[in-house]
C-alpha positions as CSV (number, residue, x, y, z in Angstrom):
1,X,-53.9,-43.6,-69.9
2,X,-55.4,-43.5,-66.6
3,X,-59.1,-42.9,-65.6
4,X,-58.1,-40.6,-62.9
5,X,-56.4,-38.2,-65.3
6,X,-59.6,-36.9,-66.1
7,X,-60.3,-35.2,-63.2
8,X,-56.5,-33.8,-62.9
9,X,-56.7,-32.5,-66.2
10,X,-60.0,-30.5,-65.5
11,X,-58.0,-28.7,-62.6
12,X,-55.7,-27.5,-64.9
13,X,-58.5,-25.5,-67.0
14,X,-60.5,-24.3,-64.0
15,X,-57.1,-22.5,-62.6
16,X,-56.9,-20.9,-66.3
17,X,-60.6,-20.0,-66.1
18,X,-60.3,-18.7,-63.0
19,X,-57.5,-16.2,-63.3
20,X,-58.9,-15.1,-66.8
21,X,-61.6,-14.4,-65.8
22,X,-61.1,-11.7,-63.2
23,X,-60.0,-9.8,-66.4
24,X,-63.7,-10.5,-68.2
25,X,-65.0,-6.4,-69.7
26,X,-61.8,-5.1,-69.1
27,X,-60.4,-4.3,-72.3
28,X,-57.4,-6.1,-72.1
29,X,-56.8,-9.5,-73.8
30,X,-53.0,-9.9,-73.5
31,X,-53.2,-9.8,-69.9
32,X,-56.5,-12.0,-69.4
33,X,-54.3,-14.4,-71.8
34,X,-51.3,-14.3,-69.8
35,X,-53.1,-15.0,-66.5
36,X,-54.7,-17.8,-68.3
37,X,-51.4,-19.1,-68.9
38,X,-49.8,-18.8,-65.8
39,X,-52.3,-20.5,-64.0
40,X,-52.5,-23.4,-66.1
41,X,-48.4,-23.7,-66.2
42,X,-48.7,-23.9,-62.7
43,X,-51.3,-26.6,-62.0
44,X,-49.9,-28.9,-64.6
45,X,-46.6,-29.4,-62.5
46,X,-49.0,-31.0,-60.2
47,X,-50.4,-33.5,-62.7
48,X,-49.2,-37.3,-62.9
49,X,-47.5,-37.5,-66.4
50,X,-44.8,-36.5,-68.5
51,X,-46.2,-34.6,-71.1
52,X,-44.8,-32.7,-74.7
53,X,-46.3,-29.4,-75.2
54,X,-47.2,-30.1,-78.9
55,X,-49.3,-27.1,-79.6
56,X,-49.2,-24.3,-77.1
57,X,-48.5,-21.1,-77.0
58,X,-45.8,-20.9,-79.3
59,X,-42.1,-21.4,-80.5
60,X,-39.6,-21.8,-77.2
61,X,-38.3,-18.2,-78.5
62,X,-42.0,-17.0,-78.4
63,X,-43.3,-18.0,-75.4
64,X,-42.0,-17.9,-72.0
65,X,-44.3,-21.0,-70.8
66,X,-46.3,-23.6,-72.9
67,X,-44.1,-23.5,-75.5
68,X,-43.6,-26.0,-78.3
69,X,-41.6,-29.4,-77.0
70,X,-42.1,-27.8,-72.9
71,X,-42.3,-30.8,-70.6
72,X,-45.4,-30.7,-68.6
73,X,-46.2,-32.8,-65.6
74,X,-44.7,-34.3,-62.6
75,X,-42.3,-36.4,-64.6
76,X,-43.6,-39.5,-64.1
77,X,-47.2,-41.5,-65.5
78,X,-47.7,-41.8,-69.2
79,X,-46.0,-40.5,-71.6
80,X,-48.4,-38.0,-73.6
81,X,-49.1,-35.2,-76.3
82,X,-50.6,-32.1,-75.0
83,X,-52.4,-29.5,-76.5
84,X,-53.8,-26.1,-74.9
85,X,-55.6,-23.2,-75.4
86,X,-55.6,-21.5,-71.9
87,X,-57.5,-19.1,-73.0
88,X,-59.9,-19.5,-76.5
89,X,-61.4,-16.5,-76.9
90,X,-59.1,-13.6,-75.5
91,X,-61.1,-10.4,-77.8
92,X,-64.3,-12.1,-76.3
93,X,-62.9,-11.8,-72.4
94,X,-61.7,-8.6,-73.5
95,X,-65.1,-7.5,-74.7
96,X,-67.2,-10.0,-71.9
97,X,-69.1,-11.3,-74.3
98,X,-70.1,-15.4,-75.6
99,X,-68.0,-19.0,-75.5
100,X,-64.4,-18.0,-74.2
101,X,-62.9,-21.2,-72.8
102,X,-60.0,-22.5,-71.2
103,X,-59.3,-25.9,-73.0
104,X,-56.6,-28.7,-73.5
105,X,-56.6,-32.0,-75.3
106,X,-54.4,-34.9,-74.5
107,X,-53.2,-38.1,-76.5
108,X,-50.7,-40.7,-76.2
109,X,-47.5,-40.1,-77.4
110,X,-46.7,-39.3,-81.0
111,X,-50.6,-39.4,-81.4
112,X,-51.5,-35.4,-82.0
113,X,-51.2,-33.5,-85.1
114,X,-47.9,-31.4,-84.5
115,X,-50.3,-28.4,-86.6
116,X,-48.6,-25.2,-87.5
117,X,-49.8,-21.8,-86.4
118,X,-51.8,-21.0,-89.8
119,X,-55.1,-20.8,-90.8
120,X,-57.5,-24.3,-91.8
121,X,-60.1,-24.7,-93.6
122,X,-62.7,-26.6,-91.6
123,X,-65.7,-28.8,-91.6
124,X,-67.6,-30.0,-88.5
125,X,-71.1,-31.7,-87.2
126,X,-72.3,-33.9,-84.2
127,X,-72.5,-37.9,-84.2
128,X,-76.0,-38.2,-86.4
129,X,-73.9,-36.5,-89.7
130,X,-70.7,-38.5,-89.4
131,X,-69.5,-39.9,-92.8
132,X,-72.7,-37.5,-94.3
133,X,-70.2,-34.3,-95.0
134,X,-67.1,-33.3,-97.3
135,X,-65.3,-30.6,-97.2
136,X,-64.7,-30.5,-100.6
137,X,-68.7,-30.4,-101.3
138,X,-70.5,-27.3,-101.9
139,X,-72.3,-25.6,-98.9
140,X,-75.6,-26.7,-100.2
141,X,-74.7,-30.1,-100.7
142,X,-73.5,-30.9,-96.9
143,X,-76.2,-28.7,-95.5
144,X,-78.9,-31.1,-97.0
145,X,-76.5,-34.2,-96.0
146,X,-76.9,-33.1,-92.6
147,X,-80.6,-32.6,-92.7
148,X,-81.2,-35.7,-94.5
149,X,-78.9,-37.6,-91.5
150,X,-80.7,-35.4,-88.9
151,X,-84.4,-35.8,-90.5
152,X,-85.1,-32.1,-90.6
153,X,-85.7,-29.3,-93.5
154,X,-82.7,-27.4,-94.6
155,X,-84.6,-24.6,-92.9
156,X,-84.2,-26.0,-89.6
157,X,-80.8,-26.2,-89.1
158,X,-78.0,-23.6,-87.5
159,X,-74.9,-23.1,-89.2
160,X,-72.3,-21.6,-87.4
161,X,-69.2,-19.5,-89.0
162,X,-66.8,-16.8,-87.8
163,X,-68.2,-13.4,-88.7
164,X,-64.9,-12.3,-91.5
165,X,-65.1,-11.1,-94.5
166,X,-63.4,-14.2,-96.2
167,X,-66.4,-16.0,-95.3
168,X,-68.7,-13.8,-97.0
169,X,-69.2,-16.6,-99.8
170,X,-70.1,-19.0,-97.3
171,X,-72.4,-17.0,-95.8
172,X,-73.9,-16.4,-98.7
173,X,-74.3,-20.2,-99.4
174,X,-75.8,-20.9,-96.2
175,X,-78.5,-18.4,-96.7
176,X,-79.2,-19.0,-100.2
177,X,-79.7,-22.7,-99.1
178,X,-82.3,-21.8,-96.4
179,X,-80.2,-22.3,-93.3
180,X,-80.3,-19.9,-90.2
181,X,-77.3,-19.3,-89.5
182,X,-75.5,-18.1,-86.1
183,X,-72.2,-15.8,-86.9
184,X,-68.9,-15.5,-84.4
185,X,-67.1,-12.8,-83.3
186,X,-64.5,-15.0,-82.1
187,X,-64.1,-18.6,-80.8
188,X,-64.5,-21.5,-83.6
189,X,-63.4,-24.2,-80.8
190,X,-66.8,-24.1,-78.7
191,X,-68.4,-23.7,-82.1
192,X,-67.3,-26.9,-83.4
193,X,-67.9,-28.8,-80.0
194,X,-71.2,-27.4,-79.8
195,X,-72.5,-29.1,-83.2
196,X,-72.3,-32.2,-81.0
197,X,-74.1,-31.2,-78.3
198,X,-78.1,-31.1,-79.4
199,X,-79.2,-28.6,-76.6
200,X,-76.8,-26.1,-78.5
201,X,-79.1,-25.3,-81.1
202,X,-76.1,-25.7,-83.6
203,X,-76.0,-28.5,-86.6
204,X,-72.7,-27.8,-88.3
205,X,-69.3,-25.5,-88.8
206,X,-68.1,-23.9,-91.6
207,X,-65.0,-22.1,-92.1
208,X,-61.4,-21.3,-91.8
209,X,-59.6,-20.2,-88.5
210,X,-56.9,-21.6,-86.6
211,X,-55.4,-24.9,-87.5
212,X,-54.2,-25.4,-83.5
213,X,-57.9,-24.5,-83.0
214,X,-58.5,-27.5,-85.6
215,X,-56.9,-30.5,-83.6
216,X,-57.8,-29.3,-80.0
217,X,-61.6,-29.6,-81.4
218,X,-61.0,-32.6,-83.3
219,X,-60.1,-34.4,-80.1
220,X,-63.4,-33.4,-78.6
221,X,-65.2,-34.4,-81.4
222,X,-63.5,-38.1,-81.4
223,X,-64.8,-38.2,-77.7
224,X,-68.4,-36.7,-78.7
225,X,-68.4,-39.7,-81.7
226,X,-68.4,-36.4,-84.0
227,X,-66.2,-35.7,-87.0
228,X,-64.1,-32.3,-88.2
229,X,-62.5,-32.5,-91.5
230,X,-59.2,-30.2,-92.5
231,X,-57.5,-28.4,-94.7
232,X,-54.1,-26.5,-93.9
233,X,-54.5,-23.3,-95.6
234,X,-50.8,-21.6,-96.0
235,X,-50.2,-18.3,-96.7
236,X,-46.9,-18.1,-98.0
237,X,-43.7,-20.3,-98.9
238,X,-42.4,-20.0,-95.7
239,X,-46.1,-21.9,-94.6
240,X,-45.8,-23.8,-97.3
241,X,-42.6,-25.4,-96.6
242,X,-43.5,-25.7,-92.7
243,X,-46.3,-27.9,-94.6
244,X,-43.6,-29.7,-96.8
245,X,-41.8,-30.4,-93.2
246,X,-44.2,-32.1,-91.8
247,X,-44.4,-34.7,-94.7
248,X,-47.6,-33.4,-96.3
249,X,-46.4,-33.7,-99.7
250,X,-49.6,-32.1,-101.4
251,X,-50.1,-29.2,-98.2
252,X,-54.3,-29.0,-99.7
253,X,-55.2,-32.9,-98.7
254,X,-58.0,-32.9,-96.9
255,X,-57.1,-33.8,-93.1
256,X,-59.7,-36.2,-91.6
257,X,-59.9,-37.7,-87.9
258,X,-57.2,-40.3,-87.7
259,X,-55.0,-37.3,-89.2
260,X,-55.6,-35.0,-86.8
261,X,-56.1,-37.2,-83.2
262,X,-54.7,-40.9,-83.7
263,X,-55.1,-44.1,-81.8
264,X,-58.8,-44.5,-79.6
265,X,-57.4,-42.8,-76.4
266,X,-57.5,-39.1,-76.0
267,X,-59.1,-36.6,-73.4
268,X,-60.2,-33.0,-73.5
269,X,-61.6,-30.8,-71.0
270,X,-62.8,-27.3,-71.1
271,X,-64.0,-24.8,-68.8
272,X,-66.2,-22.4,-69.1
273,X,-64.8,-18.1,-69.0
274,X,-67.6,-16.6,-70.2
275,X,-71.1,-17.9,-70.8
276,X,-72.1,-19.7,-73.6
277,X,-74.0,-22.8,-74.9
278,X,-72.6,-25.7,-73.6
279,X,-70.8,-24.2,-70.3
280,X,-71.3,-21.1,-68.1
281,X,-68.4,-18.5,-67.3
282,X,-67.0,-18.0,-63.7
283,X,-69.0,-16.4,-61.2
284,X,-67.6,-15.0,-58.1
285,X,-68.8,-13.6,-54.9
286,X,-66.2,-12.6,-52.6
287,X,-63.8,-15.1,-51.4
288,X,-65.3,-18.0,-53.4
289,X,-66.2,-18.9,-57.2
290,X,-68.2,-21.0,-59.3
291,X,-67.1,-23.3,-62.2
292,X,-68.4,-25.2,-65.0
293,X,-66.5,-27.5,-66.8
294,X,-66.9,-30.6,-69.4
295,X,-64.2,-33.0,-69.5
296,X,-64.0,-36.3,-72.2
297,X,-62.6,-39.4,-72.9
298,X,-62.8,-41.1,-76.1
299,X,-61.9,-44.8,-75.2
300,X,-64.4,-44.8,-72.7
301,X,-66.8,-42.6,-74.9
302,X,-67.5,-41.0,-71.0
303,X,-68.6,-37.2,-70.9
304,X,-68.4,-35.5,-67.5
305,X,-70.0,-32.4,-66.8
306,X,-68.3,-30.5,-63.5
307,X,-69.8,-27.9,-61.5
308,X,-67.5,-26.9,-58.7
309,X,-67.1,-24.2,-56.4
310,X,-63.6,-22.8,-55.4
311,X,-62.7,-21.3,-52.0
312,X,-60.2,-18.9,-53.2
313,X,-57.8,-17.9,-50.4
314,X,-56.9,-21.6,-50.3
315,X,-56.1,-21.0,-54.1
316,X,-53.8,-17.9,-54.4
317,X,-51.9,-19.1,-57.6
318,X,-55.3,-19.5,-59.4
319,X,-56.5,-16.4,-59.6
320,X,-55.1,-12.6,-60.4
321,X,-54.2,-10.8,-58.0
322,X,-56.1,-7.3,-57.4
């Protein structure tokens, strides 16, 4: 995989941030989502490779662009998997509120997780608590392997967890251990980058949300040196046998690192929609914007952080159009 893909990839989320973002407080999340989209479709035909769509948007019959199996790229460069989220956090654009992203992850072919589009049960924390956690350990337990591995009280740490009532019982926990803990609206994908990030404020993630969510932030955390641990959790047969399909003969196993992103080559980049922790959302004054973006490679272990500012005439597929 070449170094310069890096930086081509990172164009592909500042387009998506971009034209989201002109819908930020605006009440209306399917068409922030679908400007998201179209901006990124667009700048990846510009990009040197022949990529697979592997988690997108959805089925071909769902989605009119960044479907499953789409080709992506200018058909010629290495052959990769590609993930995206052009928009993680579509209620929080809606609502113009914390962590909405634009994000993708990349990996050499055959190397991603092909997850399905159901919920996982996850596990995540920075480099310092690698190998420390279990996500079949109690709340307590891998709160206090996490202090232990960071050198702090239980009362020091953050946990963070998506504010739904099927994680009232982990909320619980987390309190009843002595943890502060820091509750989402929406968004688990900057969460789990953000344990790995110390300026963040944020030790570890608990919870179940999105198993595409899942692998996208598993790649970041194999360039970060951090660790997510998964479990599919299927809601019906039909889920079930999707699991079944994909050779996961028990569908509960517990999905670690080299499950979700293989091999030791893989980037992610994300841009910042919205402010938040780790990246601050799109600002814009007149005919020119500001971006901030983070972009990752995990051979290289190299973690860039982007500011750039867009003249926007000279960019009219990039942003919506008033």
């Amino acid at each position: 995989m070449e170094r310069s893909l890096s930086m081509e990839l990172v164009r592909v989320t500042e387009a998506a941030a971009l034209a989201s973002a002109r819908w930020m407080g605006r009440g209306k999340k399917d068409e922030a989502d679908d400007a998201a989209t179209t901006a990124m479709r667009t700048v990846f035909d510009t990009v040197p490779m022949r990529g697979t769509v592997v988690i997108g948007e959805g089925e071909m019959d769902e989605a009119p662009m960044l479907y499953i199996g789409e080709q992506l790229g200018m058909g010629h460069g290495p052959e990769l998997d590609v993930a995206v989220d052009p928009l993680e956090g579509t209620n929080i654009v809606a609502k113009g509120t914390w962590n909405a992203l634009s994000v993708l992850a990349v990996a050499d072919k055959g190397n991603l997780l092909h997850a399905p589009d159901m919920y996982m049960e996850k596990i995540a924390v920075g480099p310092a608590a690698v190998g420390k956690v279990d996500l079949n350990a109690s709340v307590a337990d891998n709160l206090k392997a996490v202090a232990d591995a960071l050198n702090r009280d239980i009362s020091d740490l953050v946990a963070v967890v998506l504010d739904r009532e099927r994680h009232s019982r982990i909320i619980h926990e987390v309190r009843e251990a002595g943890a502060r803990i820091k509750l989402l609206s929406d968004g688990d994908v900057a969460a789990a980058i953000n344990t790995a990030f110390e300026d963040t404020g944020v030790d570890i993630l608990f919870g179940t949300g999105g198993a595409p969510e899942g692998v996208i932030a598993a790649v970041a955390l194999k360039c970060l040196g951090g660790e997510l641990q998964g479990r599919l959790v299927p809601q019906n047969e039909d889920e079930v046998e999707r699991c079944l399909k994909m050779g996961m003969a028990k569908p509960d196993q517990i999905l670690r690192m080299d499950d979700l992103v293989k091999g030791d080559d893989c980037i992610f980049a994300a841009t910042g929609v919205t402010d938040g922790e780790l990246l601050r959302g799109v600002r814009f004054k007149g005919s020119s914007a500001s971006t901030q973006s983070v972009v990752m490679r995990a051979k290289s272990g190299t973690v860039r952080f982007i500011q750039a500012d867009h003249r926007l005439e000279r960019k009219p597929n990039m942003v919506m159009e008033s």
